[in-house]
C-alpha positions in Angstrom: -22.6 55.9 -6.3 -19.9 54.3 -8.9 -17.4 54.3 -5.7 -19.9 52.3 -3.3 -20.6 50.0 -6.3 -17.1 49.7 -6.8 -16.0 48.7 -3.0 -19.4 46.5 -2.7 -17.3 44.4 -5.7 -14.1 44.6 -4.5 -15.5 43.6 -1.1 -17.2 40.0 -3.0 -14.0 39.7 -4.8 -12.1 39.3 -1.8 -14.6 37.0 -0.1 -15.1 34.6 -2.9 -11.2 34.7 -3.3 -10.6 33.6 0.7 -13.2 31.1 0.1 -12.3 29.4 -3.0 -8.8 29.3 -1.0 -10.1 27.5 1.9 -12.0 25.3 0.6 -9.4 23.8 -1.3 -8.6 19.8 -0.5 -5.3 18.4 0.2 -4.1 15.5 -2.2 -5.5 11.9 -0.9 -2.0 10.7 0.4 -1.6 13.7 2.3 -4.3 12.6 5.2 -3.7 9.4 7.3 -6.0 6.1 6.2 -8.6 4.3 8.1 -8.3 0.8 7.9 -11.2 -0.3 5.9 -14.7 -1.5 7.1 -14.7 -5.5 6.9 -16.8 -6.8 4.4 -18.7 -9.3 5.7 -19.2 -7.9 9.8 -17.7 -10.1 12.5 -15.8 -12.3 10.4 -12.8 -13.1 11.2 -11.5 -14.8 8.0 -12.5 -11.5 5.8 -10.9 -9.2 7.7 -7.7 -11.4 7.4 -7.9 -11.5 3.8 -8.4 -6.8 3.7 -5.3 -7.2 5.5 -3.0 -9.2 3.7 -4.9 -9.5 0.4 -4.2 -8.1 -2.8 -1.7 -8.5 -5.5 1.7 -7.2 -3.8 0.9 -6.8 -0.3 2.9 -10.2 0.7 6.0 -9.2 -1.4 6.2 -5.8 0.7 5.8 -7.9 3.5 8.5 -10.5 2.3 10.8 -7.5 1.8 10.3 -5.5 4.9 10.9 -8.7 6.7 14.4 -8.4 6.7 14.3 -5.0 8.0 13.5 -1.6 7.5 14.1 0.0 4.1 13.3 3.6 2.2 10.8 4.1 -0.3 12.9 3.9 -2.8 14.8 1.2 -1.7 11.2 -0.7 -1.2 10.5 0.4 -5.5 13.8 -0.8 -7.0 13.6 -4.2 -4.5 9.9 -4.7 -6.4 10.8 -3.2 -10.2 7.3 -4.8 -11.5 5.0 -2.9 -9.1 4.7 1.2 -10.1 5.6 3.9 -7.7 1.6 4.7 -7.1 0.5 1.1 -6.4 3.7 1.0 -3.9 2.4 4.0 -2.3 -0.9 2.9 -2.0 -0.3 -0.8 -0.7 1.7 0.6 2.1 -1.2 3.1 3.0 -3.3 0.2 3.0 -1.0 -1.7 5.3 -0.2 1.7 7.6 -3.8 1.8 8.2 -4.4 -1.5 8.6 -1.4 -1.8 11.3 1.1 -4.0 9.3 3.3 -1.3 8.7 5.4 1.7 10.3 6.3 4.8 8.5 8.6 7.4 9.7 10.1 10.4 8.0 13.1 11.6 8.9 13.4 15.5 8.4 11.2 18.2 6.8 10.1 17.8 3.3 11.0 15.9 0.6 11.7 14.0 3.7 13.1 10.5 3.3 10.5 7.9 4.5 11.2 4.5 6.5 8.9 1.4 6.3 9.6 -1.4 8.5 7.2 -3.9 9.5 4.8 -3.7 13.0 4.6 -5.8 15.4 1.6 -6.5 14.1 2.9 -7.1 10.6 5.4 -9.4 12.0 2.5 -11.8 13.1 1.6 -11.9 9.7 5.1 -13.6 8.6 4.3 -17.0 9.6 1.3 -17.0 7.6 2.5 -15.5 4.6 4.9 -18.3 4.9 2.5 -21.0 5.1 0.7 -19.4 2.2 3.7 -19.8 0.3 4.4 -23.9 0.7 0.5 -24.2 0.3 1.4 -22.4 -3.2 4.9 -24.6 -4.1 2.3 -28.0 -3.8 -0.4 -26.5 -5.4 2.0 -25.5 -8.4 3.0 -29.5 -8.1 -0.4 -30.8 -8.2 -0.9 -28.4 -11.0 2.0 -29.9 -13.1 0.7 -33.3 -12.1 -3.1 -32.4 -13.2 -2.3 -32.2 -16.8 -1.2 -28.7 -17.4 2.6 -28.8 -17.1 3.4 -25.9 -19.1 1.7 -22.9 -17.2 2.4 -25.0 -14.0 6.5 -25.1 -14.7 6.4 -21.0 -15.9 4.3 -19.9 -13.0 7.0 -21.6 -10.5 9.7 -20.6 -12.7 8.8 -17.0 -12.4 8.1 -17.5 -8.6 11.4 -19.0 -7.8 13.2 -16.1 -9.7 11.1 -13.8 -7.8 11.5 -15.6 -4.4 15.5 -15.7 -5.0 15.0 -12.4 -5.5 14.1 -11.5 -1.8 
């Protein structure tokens, strides 16, 4: 009786030991995005703003812009932005069809971003968005609050040179 006990509990073992192993997940990053649901259905200026929005999103777009470049490349071209928020903007923008990644051998494979077709039709707007943001800064300085004005577009032109 102790030996059918025995192989009855060895048999469990095993079984909750193959499923605790398969029903383990695989990190987030590992599985492709889905671009995400538009907040407000059917319009148009919403889903522009998912696509482009946020804070870095137009400086990866500034910077692929000139051609393709390496993740790491990509991090040292934007030192204020940390690895992790890097890595999930350009998720963001893979899903959302901005941006093209392709890795070049097995892993640690090194990864190339370089912007869509798609992403490329964003340039012009990001552009736009910029001079809007140079008069704004203007009006600002002429509105009374010099200061913040002047730093703000300090710190932009440094940045912009930058690219």
């Amino acid at each position: 009786m102790r030996a059918a006990e025995t192989a009855r509990f060895e048999d469990m073992e095993t079984t909750v030991a193959s499923t605790i192993v398969t029903a383990k997940k695989a990190p987030a990053g590992n599985h492709p995005r889905s671009a995400r649901a538009n907040a407000v259905s059917g319009c148009a200026l919403t889903a522009a703003l998912a696509a482009m929005g946020g804070r870095w999103k137009l400086f990866i777009l500034y910077r692929l812009a000139d051609g393709p470049l390496h993740f790491a490349a990509l991090r040292r071209s934007l030192p204020q932005m940390s690895a992790k928020v890097l890595a999930q903007q350009l998720r963001e923008m893979q899903a959302d069809g901005l941006v093209d990644r392709q890795s070049h051998g097995p892993a640690p494979a090194r990864v190339v971003y370089a912007l869509a077709l798609h992403g490329r039709s964003l340039l012009p707007v990001a552009e736009a968005i910029r001079r809007w943001g140079m008069v704004h800064q203007d009006f600002r300085a002429r509105s009374g609050t010099p200061e913040l004005a002047a730093d703000a577009r300090a710190l932009c032109d440094a940045g912009i040179a930058a690219i």
